[in-house]
C-alpha positions as CSV (number, residue, x, y, z in Angstrom):
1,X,87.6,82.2,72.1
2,X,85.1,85.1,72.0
3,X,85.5,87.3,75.8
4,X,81.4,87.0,76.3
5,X,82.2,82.7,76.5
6,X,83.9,83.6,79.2
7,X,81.7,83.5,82.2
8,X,84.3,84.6,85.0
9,X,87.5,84.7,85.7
10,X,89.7,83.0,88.9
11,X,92.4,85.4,90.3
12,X,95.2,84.2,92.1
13,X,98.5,85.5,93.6
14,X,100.1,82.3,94.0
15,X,102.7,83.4,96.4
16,X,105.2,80.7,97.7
17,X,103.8,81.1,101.4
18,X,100.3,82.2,101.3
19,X,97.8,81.9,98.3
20,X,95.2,85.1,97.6
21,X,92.7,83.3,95.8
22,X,89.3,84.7,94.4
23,X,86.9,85.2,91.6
24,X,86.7,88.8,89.8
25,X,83.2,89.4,91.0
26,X,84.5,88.9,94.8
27,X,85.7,92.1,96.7
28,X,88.0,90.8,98.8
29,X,90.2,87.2,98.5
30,X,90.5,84.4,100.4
31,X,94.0,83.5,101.8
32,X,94.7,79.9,101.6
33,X,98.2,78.8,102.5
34,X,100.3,77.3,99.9
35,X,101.1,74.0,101.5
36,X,100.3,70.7,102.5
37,X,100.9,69.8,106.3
38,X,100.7,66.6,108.3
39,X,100.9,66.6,112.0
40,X,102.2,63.6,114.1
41,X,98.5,63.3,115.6
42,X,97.1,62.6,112.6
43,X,99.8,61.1,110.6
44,X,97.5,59.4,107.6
45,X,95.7,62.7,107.0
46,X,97.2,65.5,105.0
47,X,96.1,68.7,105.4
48,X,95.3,71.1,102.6
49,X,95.7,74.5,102.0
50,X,93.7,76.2,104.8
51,X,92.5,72.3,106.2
52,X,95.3,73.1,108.6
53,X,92.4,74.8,110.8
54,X,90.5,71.4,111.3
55,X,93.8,70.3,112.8
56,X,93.3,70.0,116.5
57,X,97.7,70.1,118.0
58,X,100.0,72.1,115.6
59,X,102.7,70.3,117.8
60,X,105.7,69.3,115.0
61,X,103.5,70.3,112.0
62,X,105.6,69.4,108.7
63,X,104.8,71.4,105.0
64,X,105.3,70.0,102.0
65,X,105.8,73.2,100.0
66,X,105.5,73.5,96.1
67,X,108.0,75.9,96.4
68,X,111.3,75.6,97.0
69,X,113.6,79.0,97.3
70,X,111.3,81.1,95.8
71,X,110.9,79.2,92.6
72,X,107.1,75.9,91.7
73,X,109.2,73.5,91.5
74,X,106.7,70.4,93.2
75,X,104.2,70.5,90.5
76,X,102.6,67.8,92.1
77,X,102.0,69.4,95.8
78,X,100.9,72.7,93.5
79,X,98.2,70.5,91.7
80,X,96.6,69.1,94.9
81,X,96.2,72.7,96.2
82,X,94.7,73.8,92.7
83,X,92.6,70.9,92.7
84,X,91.2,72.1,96.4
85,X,90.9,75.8,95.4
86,X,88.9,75.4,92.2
87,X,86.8,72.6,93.5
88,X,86.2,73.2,97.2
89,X,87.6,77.1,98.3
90,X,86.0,78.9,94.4
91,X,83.5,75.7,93.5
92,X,84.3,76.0,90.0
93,X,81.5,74.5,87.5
94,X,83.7,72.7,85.2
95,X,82.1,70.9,81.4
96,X,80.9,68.1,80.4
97,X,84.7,67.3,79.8
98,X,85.6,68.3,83.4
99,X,87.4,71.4,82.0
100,X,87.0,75.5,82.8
101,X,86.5,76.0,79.2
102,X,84.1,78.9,80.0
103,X,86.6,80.1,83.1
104,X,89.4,82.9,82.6
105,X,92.6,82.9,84.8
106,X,94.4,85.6,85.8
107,X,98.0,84.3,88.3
108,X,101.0,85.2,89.1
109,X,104.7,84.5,89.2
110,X,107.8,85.6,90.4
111,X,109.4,88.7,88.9
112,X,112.3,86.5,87.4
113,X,110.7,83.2,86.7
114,X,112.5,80.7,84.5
115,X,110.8,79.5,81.0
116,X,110.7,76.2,81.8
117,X,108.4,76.4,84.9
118,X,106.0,79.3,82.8
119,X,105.7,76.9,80.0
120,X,104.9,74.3,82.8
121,X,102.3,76.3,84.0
122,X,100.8,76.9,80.8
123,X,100.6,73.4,80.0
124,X,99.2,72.2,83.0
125,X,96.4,75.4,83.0
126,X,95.6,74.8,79.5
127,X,96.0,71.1,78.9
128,X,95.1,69.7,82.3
129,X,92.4,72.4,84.0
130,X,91.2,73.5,80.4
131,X,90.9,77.2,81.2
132,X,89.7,79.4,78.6
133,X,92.1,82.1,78.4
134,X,95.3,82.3,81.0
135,X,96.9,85.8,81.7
136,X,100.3,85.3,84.0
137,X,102.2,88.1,85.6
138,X,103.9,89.2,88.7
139,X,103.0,90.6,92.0
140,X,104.5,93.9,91.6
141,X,103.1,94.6,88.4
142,X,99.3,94.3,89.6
143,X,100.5,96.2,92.5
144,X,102.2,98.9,90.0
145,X,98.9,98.4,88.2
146,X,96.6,99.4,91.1
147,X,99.0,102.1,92.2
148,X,98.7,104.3,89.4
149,X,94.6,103.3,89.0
150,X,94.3,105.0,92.4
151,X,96.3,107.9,91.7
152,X,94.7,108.8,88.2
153,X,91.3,108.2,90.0
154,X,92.4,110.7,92.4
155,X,92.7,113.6,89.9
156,X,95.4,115.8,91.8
157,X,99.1,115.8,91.2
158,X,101.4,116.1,93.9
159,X,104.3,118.3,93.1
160,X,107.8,118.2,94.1
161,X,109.8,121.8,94.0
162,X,113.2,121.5,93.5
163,X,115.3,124.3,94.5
164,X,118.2,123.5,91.6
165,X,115.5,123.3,88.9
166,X,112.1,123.7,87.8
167,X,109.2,122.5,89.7
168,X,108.8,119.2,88.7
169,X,105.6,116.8,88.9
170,X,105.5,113.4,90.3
171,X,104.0,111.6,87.6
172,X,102.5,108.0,89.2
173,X,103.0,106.4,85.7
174,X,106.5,106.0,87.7
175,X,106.5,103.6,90.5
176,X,108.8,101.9,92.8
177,X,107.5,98.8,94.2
178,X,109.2,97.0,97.1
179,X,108.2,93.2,97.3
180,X,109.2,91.2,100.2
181,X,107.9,88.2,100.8
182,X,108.6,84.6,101.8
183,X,111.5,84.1,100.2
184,X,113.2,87.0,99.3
185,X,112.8,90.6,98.5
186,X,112.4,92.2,95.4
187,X,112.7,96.2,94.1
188,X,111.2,96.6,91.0
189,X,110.9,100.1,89.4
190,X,108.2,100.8,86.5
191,X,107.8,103.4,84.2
192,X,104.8,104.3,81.8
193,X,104.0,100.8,82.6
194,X,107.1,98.8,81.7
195,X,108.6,96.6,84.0
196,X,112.6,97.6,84.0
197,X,114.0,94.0,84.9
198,X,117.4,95.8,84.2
199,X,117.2,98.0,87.7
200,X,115.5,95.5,89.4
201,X,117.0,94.0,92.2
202,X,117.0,90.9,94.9
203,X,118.0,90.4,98.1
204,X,118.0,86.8,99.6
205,X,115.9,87.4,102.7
206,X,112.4,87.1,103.7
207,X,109.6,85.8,106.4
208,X,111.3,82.3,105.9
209,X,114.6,83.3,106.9
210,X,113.5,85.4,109.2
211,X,111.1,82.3,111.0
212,X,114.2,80.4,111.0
213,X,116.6,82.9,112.6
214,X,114.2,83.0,115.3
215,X,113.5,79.4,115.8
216,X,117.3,79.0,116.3
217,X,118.0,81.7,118.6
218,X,115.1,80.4,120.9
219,X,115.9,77.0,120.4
220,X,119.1,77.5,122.6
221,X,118.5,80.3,124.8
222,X,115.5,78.9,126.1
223,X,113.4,75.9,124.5
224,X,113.7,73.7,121.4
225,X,111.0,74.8,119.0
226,X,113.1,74.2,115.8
227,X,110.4,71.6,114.6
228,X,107.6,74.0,115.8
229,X,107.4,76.4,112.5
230,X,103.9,77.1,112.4
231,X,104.1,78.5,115.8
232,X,107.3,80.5,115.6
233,X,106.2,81.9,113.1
234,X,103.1,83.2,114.2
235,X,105.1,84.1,117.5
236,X,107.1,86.5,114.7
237,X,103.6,88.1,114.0
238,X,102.5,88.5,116.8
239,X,105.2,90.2,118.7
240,X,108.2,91.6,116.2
241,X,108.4,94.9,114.9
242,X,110.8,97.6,113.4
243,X,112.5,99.1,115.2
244,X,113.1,102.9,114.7
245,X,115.9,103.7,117.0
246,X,118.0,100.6,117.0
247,X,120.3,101.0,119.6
248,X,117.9,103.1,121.9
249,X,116.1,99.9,121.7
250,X,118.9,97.7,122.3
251,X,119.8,99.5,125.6
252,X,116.6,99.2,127.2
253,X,116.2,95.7,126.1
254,X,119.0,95.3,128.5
255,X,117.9,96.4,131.2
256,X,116.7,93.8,133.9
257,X,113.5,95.4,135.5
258,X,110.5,95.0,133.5
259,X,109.1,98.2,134.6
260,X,112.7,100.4,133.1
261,X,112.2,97.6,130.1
262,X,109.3,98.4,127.5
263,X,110.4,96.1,125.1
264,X,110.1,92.3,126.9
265,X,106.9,90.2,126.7
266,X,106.0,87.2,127.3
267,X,103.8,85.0,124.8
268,X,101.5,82.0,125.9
269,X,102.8,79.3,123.8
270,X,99.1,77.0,122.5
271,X,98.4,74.3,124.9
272,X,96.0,72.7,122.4
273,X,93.4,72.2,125.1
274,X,92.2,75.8,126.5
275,X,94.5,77.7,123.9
276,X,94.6,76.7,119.8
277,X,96.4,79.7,118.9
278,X,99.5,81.3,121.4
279,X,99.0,85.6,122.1
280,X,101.0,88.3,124.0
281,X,100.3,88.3,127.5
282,X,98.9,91.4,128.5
283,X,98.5,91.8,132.7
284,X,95.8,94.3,132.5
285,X,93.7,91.6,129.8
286,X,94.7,88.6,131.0
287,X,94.4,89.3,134.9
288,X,92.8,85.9,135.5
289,X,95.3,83.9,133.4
290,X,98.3,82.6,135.9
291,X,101.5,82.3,133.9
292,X,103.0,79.7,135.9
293,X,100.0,77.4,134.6
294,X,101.1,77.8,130.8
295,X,104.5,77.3,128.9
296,X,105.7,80.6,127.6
297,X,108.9,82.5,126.0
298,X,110.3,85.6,126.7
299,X,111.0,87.8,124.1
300,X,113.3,91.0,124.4
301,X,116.0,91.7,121.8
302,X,114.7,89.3,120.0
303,X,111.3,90.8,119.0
304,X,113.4,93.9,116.9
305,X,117.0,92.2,116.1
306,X,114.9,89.7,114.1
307,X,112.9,91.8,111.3
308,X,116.4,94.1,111.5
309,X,117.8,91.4,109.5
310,X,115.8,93.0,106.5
311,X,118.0,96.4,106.5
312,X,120.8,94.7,107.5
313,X,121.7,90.6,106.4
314,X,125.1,91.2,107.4
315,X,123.9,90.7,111.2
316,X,123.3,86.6,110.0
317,X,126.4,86.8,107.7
318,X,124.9,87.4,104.5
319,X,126.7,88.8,102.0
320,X,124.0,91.3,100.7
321,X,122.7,94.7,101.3
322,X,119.6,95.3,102.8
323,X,116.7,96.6,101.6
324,X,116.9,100.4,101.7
325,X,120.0,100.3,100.2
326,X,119.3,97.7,97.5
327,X,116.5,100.7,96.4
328,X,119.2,103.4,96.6
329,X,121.1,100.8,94.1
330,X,118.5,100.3,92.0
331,X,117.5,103.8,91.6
332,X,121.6,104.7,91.1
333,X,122.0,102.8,88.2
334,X,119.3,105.2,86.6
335,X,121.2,107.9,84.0
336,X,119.8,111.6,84.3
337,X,119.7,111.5,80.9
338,X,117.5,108.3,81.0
339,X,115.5,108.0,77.8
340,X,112.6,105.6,77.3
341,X,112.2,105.0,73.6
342,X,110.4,103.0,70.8
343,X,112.2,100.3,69.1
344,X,112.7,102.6,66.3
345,X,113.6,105.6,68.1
346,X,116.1,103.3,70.3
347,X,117.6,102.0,66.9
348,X,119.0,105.3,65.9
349,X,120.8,105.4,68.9
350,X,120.4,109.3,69.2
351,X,121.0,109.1,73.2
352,X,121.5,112.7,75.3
353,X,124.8,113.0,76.4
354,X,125.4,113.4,80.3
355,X,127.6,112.6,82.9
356,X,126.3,110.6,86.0
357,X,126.1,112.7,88.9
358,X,127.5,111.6,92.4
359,X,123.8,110.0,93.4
360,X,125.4,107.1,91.2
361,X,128.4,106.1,93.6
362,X,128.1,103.0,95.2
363,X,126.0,103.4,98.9
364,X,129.1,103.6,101.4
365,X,127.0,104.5,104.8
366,X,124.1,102.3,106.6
367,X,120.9,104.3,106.8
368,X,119.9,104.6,110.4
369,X,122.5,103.1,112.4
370,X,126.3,102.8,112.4
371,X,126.5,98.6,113.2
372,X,129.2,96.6,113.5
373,X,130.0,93.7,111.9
374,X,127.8,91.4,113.8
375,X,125.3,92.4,116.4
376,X,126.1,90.0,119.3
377,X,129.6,92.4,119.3
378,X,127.4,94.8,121.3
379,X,125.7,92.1,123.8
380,X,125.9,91.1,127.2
381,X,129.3,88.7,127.8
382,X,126.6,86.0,128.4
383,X,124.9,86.7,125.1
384,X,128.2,86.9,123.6
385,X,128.9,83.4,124.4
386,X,125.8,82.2,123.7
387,X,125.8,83.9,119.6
388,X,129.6,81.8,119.6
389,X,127.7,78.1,120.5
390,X,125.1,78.9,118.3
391,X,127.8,79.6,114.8
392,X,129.4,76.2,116.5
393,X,126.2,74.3,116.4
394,X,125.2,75.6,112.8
395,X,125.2,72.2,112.0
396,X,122.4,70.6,113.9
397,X,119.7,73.4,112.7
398,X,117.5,71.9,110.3
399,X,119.6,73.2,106.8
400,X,116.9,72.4,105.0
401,X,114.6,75.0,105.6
402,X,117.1,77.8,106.5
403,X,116.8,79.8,103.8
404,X,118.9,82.9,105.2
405,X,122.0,80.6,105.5
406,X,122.3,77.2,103.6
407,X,120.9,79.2,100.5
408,X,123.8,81.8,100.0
409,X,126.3,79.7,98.2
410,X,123.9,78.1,95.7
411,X,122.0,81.4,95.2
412,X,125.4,83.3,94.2
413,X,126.1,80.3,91.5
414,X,122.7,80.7,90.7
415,X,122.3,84.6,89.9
416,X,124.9,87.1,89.3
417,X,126.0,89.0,92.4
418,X,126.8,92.9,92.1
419,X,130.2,93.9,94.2
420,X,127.3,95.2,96.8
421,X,125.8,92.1,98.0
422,X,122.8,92.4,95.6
423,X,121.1,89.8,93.1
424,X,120.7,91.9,89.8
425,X,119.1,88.9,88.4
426,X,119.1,88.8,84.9
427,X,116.4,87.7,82.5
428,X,116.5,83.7,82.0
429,X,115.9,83.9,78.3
430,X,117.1,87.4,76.8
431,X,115.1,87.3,74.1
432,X,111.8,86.4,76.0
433,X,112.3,89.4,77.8
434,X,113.1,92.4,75.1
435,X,111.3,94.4,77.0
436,X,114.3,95.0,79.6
437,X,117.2,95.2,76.6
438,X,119.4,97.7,77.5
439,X,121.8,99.5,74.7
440,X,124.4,102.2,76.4
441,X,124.6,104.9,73.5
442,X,127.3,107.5,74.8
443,X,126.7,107.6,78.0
444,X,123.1,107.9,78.3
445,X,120.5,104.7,78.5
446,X,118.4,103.8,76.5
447,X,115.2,100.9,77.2
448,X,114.3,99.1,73.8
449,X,110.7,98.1,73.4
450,X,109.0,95.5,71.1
451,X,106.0,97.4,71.0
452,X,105.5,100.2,68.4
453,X,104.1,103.8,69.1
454,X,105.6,103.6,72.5
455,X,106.0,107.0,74.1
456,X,109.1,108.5,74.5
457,X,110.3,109.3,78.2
458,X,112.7,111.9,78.8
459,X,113.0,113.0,81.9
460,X,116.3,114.0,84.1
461,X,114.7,113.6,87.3
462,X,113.7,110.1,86.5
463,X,115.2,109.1,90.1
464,X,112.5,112.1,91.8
465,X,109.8,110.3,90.3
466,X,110.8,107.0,91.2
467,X,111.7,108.5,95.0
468,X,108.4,109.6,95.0
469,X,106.3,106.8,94.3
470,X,107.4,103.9,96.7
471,X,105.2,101.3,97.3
472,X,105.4,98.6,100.0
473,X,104.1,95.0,99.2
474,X,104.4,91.8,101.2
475,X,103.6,90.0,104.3
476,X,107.4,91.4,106.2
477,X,105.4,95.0,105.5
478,X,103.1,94.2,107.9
479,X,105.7,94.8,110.6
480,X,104.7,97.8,113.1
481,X,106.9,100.8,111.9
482,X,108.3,99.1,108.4
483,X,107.3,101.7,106.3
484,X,108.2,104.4,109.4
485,X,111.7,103.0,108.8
486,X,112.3,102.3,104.8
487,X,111.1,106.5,105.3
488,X,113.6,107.4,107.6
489,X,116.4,105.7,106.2
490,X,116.2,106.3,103.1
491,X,115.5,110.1,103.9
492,X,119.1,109.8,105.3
493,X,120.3,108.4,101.6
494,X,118.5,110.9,99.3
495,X,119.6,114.5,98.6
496,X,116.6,117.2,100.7
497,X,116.3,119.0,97.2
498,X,113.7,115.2,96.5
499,X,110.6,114.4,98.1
500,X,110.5,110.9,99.4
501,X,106.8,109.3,99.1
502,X,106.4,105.5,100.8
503,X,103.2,104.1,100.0
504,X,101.7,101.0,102.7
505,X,98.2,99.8,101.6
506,X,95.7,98.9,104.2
507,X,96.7,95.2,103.5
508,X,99.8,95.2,101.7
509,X,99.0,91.3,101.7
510,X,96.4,91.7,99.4
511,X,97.1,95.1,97.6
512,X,98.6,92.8,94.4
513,X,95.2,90.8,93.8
514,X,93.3,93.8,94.3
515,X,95.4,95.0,91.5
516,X,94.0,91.9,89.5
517,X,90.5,92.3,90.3
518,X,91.0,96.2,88.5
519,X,92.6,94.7,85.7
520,X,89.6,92.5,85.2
521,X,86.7,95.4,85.1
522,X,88.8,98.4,83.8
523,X,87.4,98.7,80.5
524,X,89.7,98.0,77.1
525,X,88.0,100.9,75.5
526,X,91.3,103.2,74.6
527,X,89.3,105.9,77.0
528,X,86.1,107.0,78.0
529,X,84.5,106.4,81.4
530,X,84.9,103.3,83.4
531,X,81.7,102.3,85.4
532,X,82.4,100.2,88.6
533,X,79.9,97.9,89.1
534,X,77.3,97.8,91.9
535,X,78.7,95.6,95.1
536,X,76.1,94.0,97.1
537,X,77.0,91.1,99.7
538,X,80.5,90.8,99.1
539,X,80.6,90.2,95.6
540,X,80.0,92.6,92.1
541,X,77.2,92.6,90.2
542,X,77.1,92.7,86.4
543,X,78.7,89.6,86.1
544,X,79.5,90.2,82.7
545,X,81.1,93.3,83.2
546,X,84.3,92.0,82.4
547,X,83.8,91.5,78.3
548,X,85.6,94.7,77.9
549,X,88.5,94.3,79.9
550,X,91.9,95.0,79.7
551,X,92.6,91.3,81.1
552,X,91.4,90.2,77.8
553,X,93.8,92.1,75.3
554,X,96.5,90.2,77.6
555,X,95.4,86.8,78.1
556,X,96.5,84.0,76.0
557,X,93.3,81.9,74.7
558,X,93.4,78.0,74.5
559,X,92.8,78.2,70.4
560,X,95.6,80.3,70.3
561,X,97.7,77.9,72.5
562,X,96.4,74.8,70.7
563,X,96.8,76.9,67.3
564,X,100.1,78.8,67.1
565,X,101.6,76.6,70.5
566,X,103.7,76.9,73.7
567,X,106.4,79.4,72.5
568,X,103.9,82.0,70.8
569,X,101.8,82.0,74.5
570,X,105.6,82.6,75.9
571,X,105.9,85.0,73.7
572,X,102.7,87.0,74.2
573,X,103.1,86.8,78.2
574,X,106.3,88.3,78.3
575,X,106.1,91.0,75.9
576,X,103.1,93.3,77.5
577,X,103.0,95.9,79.6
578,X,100.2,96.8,81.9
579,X,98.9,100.5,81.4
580,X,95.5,102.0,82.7
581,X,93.3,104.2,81.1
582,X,94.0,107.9,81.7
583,X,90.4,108.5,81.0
584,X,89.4,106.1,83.6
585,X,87.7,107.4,86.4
């Protein structure tokens, strides 16, 4: 299909909580969650995608979720919520045939997604929706992608000075990018546009596990609200944060008066008459509000020992590192002598020689804090007793949605475990993903690439580049402080001779499909300038501005799918890499 038959293209981050969901002449998405809900008021009615807000009690709200650990599994839930997207939410005109045959789509999936569910997709987007051309890719890479568009648009070059060698230039062709979403956590490093799935990472925790940890540690210190997700969760929020000084925090948190205690607050639980939505109470906002007329919860401890879980699992009994540490891991496994070849090149097996250096040792200390095993070892006697009930009752939580617990055993017979607690989660078909080969040629690594004429990248201070382009993705970064702390900590990891650069977007929700949206107007010209278009009520003008794109050198058309089949689209959307235009501006 030629690009000018394609009138416009649908972009959508089709994350496992929250969908971003927009057209490539909008500016901004829409954020539709990923779900289908039914309340008990209302039990003949489901709710889809963002229906929920014509619900009138959120009391015992139940999902239905197409995803399940991370991974579209429900195809059927996931096609109701397409349906509602492109019909209702993006008003898609579909053909005489009631296909997008004139409609481009540009979604993602996770970083290790199995073949099975892409070739799924790719059926169901070509065979049953009829879309004209289907580009799939990850999260981090459109964020990667929009990354290094901003910092090439920039012009400058920030510069690192390292007193053992030369000054050495932080190129943002490398880029760290730290994904943590609903279900877990990914660190996924990229250089000269090439996704390294073999220093990528996992960690089993995210905004699920979290919502659950807190649902059970209310549930029996003060009231059951283990069927009331929606609300916890927007109880997590609205009140939890990062905390920077963990056991300053702690101590005051203790303390009894609520003038010596900064931390406590209580939050208005919705009454679903005067109230829809709970909030913080605030004395000085709320003066005419009495408390005693509403149902509320107390938080204290609670509103930092829960997103702590992130840097340290251990505190919930999971085996795994947390997330500063899991990109200190990553970043170890990376030679000095790391060499970034062509397939040729690679094939000669001319590697540098070099010993690894001792920033490749396995992470011994904790980052910010020295914890014990568990953090109820450092409560109150009461608390004490209450963390002991809690392990004793494990059985009467709802195990179905607690993902930080229930998950573990499966998920380590699932993926292979490093001896730190870390998912290095391989590639489900090795030859589907080429790109991240590996071939160890004395001593030094070397990265094999299907595509010819790559660059070569040799650079011993692979790890200061990496250091120095960190960028923060995901609902959990959203917490007040997060990127604060990810700083701080792993300031205490790395060596002072390398700068450490963390990058959080204004809406590190979003940052990925804004990534999508540059893909779809940055011109496939091999250079020369790149003219934005002219914005004007929210959307782009030039509607046909995105002929030339780079999201058509990508994308898989439906002749070729109905021409060469499934296994050559497989083929084509696993072997690219995305790279932007040095000559864009």
């Amino acid at each position: 299909m030629a690009n000018d038959q394609i009138n416009q293209i649908v972009i959508i981050d089709n994350g496992a909580h929250t969908m971003k969901v927009g057209l490539h002449t909008d500016t901004t998405p829409r954020l539709i969650p990923n779900c289908v809900t039914k309340v008990k008021n209302e039990k003949r009615r489901p709710f889809i995608g963002d229906q929920m807000d014509e619900c009138k009690d959120y009391s015992g709200m139940f999902y239905i979720l197409p995803f399940n650990r991370g991974y579209l599994l429900n195809w059927d839930v996931q096609r109701q919520i397409w349906d509602y997207v492109f019909r209702v939410v993006l008003k898609l005109q579909a053909d005489n045939k009631n296909r997008y045959s004139h409609t481009g789509i540009l979604i993602t999936e996770p970083v290790y997604n199995f073949p099975e569910i892409r070739q799924t997709m790719i059926k169901i987007l070509f065979e049953e929706y009829g879309f004209g051309k289907v580009l799939i890719t990850s999260a981090p890479e459109l964020a990667a992608f929009h990354y290094v568009h901003d910092e090439i648009r920039k012009n400058t070059t920030t510069t690192s000075t390292l007193k053992c060698r030369t000054k050495t230039e932080i190129d943002p062709s490398c880029c760290l990018v730290l994904d943590s979403g609903y279900s877990f956590s990914h660190v996924v490093p990229f250089v000269d546009g090439h996704k390294l799935l073999s220093h990528a990472k996992r960690i089993n925790v995210g905004g699920k596990a979290l919502t659950n940890h807190l649902k059970e540690i209310l549930s029996y210190r003060q009231i059951n609200v283990l069927d009331e997700t929606y609300v916890v969760n927007q109880m997590k929020e609205d009140c939890c944060y990062v905390s920077l000084d963990f056991w300053h925090d702690l101590e005051l948190a203790s303390k009894k008066s609520s003038i010596d205690n900064p931390i406590v607050r209580d939050y208005i639980l919705p009454d679903y008459i005067v109230y829809k939505r709970g909030f913080v109470y605030d004395s000085d906002k709320h003066s005419d509000i009495n408390k005693s007329d509403y149902q509320l919860i107390r938080m204290n401890n609670e509103r930092f020992q829960v997103p702590e879980i992130l840097f340290h699992p251990s505190d919930i009994n999971m085996d795994q590192i947390g997330i500063v540490e899991t990109i200190i891991y990553s970043l170890n496994e990376f030679h000095p002598a790391f060499r970034l070849l062509s397939a040729k090149q690679a094939g000669d097996g001319n590697g540098d020689n070099g010993s690894i250096d001792n920033a490749n040792t396995v992470v011994h200390h904790h980052g910010s804090r020295e914890r014990p095993e568990n953090l109820k070892d450092i409560d109150s006697d009461e608390e004490d007793e209450e963390e002991e009930e809690v392990d004793d009752d494990d059985d009467d939580v709802d195990e179905d949605e607690d993902e930080g617990n229930d998950g573990d055993d499966e998920e380590k017979e699932e993926n292979g475990r490093n001896g730190n607690g870390v998912d290095s989660v391989r590639p489900p078909d090795a030859k589907q993903q080429r790109l991240s080969q590996v071939q160890c040629t004395n001593g030094s690594i070397v990265e094999q690439s299907s595509e010819d004429g790559l660059e070569m990248y040799d650079d011993e201070n692979i790890r200061a580049r990496l250091y120095g382009n960190i960028l923060l993705i995901g609902g959990n970064c959203r917490f007040a402080n997060f990127r604060d702390r990810v700083y701080n900590d792993l300031r205490g990891y790395v060596p002072d001779l390398i700068d450490v650069h963390v990058y959080e977007p204004a809406n590190p929700i979003t940052y990925a499909w804004q990534g999508g949206r540059i893909l779809c107007h940055q011109n496939d010209d091999g250079g020369g300038n790149h003219r934005q278009p002219s914005v004007k009520n929210n959307k782009i003008n030039n509607n046909n501005h995105h002929h030339q794109s780079l999201y058509h050198r990508y994308a898989v058309s439906r002749q070729q799918y109905q021409q060469y089949g499934l296994n050559y689209c497989q083929e084509k959307l696993t072997n690219y890499r995305l790279m932007v235009n040095n000559n864009s501006s």
